[in-house]
N, C-alpha and C positions, 0 to 999 in steps of 0.2 A: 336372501338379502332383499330387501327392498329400499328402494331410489326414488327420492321423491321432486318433483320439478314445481315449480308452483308459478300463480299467475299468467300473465299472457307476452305474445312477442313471437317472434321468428325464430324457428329450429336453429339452433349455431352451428348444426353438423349438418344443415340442406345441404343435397349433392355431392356427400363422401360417400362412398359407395360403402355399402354394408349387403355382403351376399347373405342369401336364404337359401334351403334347399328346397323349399316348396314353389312351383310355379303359382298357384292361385294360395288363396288365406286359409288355414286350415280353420277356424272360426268363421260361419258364415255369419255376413249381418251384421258383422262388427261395429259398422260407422250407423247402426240402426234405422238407414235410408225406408228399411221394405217394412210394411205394416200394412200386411191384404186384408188381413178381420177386420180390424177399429182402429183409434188412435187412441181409445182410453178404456179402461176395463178396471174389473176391482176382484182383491182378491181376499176371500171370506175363510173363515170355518175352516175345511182342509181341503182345500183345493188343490191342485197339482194340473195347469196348464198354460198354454199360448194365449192370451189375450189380444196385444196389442203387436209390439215389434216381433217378423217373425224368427222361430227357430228360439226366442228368450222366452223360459218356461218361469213361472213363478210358482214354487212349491210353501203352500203355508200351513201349520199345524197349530189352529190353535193359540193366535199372537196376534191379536189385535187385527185389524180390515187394513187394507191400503188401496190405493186406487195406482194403478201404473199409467202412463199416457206415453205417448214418444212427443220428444218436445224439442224446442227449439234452442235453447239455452245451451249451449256449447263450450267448448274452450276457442278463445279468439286467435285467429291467425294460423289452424293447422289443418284446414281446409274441411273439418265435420259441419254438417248442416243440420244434423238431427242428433241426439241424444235418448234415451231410454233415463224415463222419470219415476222414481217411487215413494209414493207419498202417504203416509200413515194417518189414518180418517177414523179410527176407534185405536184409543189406546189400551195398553197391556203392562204395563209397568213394575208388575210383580208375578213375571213365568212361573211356569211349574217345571216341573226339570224338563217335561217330554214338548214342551210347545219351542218352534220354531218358524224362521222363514228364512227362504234362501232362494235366488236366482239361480238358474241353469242354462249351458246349452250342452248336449249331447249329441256326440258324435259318430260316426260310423266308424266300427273297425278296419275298414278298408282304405279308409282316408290317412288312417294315424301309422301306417307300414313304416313312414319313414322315419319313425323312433325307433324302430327296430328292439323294441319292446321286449324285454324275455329273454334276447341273446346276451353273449360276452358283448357285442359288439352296441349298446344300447344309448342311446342317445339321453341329453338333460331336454329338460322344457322351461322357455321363457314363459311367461304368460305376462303383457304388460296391458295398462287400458287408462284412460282417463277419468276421475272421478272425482264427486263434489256434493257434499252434505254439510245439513246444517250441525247435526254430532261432529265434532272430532274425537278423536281415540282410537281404540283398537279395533278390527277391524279382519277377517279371515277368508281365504280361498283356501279351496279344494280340490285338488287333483282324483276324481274315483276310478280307479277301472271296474267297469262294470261286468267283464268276463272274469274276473281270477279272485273279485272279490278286496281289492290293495286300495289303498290311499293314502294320501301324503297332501297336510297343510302346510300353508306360509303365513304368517299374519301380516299386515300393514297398517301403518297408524295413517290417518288422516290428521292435519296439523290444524288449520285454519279453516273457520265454518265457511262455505258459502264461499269456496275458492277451490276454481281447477287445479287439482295437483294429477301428475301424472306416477303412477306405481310401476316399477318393473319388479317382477318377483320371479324368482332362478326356484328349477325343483331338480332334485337329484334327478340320474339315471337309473333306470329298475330292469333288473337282468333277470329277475323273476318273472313269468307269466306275461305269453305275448298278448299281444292284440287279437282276435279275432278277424281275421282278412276276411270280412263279408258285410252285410249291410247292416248288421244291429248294431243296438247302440254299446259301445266300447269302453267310450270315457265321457264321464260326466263334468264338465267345469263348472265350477260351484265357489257362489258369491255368497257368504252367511252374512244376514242383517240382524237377527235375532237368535240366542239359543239359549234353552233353558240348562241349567247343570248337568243333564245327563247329558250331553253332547261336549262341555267343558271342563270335568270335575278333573280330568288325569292329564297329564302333560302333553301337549300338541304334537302329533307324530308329524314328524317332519322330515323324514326319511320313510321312505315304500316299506311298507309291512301290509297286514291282514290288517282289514280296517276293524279299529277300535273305537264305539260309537262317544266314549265320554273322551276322546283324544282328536277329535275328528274338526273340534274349533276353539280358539286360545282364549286361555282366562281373561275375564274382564271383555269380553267379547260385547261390543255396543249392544245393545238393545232400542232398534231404529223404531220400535211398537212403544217404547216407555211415553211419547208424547204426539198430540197430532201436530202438534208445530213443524215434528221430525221428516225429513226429506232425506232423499241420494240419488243422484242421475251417475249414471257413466257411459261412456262410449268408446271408440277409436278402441276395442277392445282385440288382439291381435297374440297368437299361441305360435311361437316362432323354435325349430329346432336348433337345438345350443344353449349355452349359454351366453348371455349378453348383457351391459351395464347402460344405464340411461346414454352412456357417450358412444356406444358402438351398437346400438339395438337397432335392425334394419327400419326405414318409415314404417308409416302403417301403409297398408298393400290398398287405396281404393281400388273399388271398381266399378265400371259404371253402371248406370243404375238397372240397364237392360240384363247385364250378363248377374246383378246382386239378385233381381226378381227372378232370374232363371233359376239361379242355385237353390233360391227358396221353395219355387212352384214345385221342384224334389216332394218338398215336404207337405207343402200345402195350396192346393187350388181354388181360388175363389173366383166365382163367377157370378157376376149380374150386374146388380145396383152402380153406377159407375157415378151418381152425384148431380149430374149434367142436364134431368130433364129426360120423358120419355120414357115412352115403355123399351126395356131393357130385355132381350133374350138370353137364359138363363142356360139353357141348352139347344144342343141339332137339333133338327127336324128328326120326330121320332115317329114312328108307325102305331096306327090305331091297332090294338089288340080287344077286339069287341068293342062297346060302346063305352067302356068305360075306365082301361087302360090305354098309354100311350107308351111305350119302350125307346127309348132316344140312349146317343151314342156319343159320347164323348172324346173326342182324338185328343191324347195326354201329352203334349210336347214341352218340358223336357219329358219323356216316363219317371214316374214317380219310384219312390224306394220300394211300396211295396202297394198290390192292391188297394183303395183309398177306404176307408172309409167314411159316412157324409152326414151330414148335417145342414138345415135352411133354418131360415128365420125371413118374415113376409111374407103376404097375401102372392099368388103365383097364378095365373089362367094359362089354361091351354086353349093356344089357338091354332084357327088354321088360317089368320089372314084378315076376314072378317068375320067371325063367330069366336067369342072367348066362353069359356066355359071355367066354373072356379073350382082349381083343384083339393080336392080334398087331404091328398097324403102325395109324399115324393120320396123316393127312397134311394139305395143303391139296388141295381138287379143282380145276387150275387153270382148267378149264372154266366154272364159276360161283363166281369168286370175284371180288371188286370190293372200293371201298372202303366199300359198302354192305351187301353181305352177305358172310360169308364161305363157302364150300364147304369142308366137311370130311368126307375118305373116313375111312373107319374098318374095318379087316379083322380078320376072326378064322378058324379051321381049318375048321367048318364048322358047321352046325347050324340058319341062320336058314331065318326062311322067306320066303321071295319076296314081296314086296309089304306086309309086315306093316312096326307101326313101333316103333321101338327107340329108345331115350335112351342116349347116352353118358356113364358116370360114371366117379368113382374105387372101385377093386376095394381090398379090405381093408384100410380107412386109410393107402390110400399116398401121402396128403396130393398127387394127381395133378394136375398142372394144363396146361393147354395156352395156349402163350402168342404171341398174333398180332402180327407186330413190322411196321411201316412208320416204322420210326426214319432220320431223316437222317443 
């Protein structure tokens, strides 16, 4: 079922207790506060990543360009500050059955135990969130498990353009195929803004079966690529065990913004550029390895899911203080790298001196940062 609340004003149920069995959110990111990469990023061709808010993956195939930003525009009065923005910048108006776009976040099998997944004993899933597009109409989420292969949609209509409504949507319980109790990714939540016919031709599974890809998002399924005018932000987005109706659905769980960037740095680490001015150091002080490596150490705190792997963008020198020398390559060291520390080589032409120690920074405000990914 889906529950729809619209416009703004004061919860009328603040302060009736509604229990949860989860102590923190099983969604991280929910209220979209954390956004370590950028605040804007776009998504082309067939991309499939994190751009902007983290932990929210935009998967696109072939449906028009959008630009995502995390943004300000929110619903008033229920305490979000940030929102997650998606905005259509090349349109696509006429799919082909295989082109799509659909938002995600995926989550660990270890996290989702307490659905209890697979047994007699199997729990339902809320999933409620706030959202607002200039479309109205229909409108699809996705339950995947990603270990056993299952899925289960709901659809939801959007009523009024360009007005918070709030969605709660109820999914069966699945006594088929547990969770995987370990770090990979389990279950996918999935937001469809666009689908071509092979995705909508057969009737919307809406009870747990073996996923069927033309069953997988409901007919008449918007197509948010038909127009660049087309817009959808959502937030307050919150996966709660049970079932629940807009009048008994726990709040949404904030938290603050220290412990929301810890659950994320799990996933993804960025270091440098901070905006403010100054040369910024990017990594420890790393040991000269001949004249023209440096090997530096990075302590992971939270530890990440799993080994990082890494990525920079800007100009970076290595220095020791007073001599910068400008790096040529930076990489991970795959030798001492773990979800503990990281290992980062760093090279330049020539000049260092063997055994001496050097700090890796950003070279002439090239706002440089390097950024360590163990994203599901």
């Amino acid at each position: 079922m889906s529950v729809t609340v619209s416009g703004t004003g004061t919860d009328n149920l603040a302060g009736l207790l509604r229990p949860r069995k989860t102590a923190t959110p099983i969604i991280i990111n929910g209220d979209m506060q954390i956004a370590q990469r950028a605040t804007s990023g776009t998504y082309t061709g067939t991309e499939d990543e994190i751009e902007t808010c983290d932990r929210w993956k935009g998967f696109i195939g072939s449906a028009g360009t959008f630009t995502n930003t995390q943004d300000t525009d929110v619903p008033t009065g229920y305490g979000f500050a940030k929102a997650w923005k998606i905005d259509c910048t090349t349109a696509d108006s006429s799919l082909s059955s295989t082109d799509f776009f659909f938002v995600r976040q995926s989550i660990e099998g270890q996290n989702l135990q307490v659905f209890k997944k697979g047994t007699s004993l199997a729990e339902t899933f809320t999933l409620a969130f706030w959202v607002k597009s200039h479309v109205t109409g229909t409108y699809t989420c996705e339950l995947e498990d990603k270990d056993n292969s299952r899925s289960v949609s709901k659809s939801y209509t959007i009523s009024s353009a360009n007005t918070w409504e709030k969605k709660v949507l109820n999914f069966p319980a699945d006594t088929t195929g547990a969770f995987g109790n370990d770090n990979g990714a389990s279950l996918d939540v999935k937001f469809w803004l666009c689908a071509g016919s092979g995705f909508s031709s057969g009737t919307l599974q809406e009870t747990w079966d073996s996923t069927t890809t033309t069953e997988q998002v409901a007919s008449g399924q918007v197509n948010l690529a038909s127009s660049t005018d087309n817009n959808w932000w959502f937030t307050g987005v919150q996966l709660e065990v049970g079932t629940f109706t807009s009048t008994d659905l726990p709040d949404f769980q904030f938290e603050d913004r220290g412990t929301s960037l810890n659950r994320c740095r799990r996933y993804c680490f960025v270091s440098g550029y901070s905006g403010d001015g100054g040369a910024k150091c990017i990594a420890d002080f790393g040991i000269a390895i001949g004249t023209t490596l440096v090997d530096s150490y990075m302590d992971l705190k939270p530890e990440m899911r799993t080994a990082p792997s890494m990525t920079n963008s800007g100009a970076l020198n290595i220095s020791n203080g007073s001599t910068g020398f400008s790096a040529t390559a930076i990489a991970i060291n795959s030798t001492i790298n773990s979800r503990q520390f990281a290992g980062v080589r760093t090279t330049c032409s020539s000049g260092l001196t063997a055994g001496d120690l050097y700090r890796i920074e950003e070279a002439s405000s090239s706002g440089a940062i390097i950024v360590l990914d163990a994203e599901l």
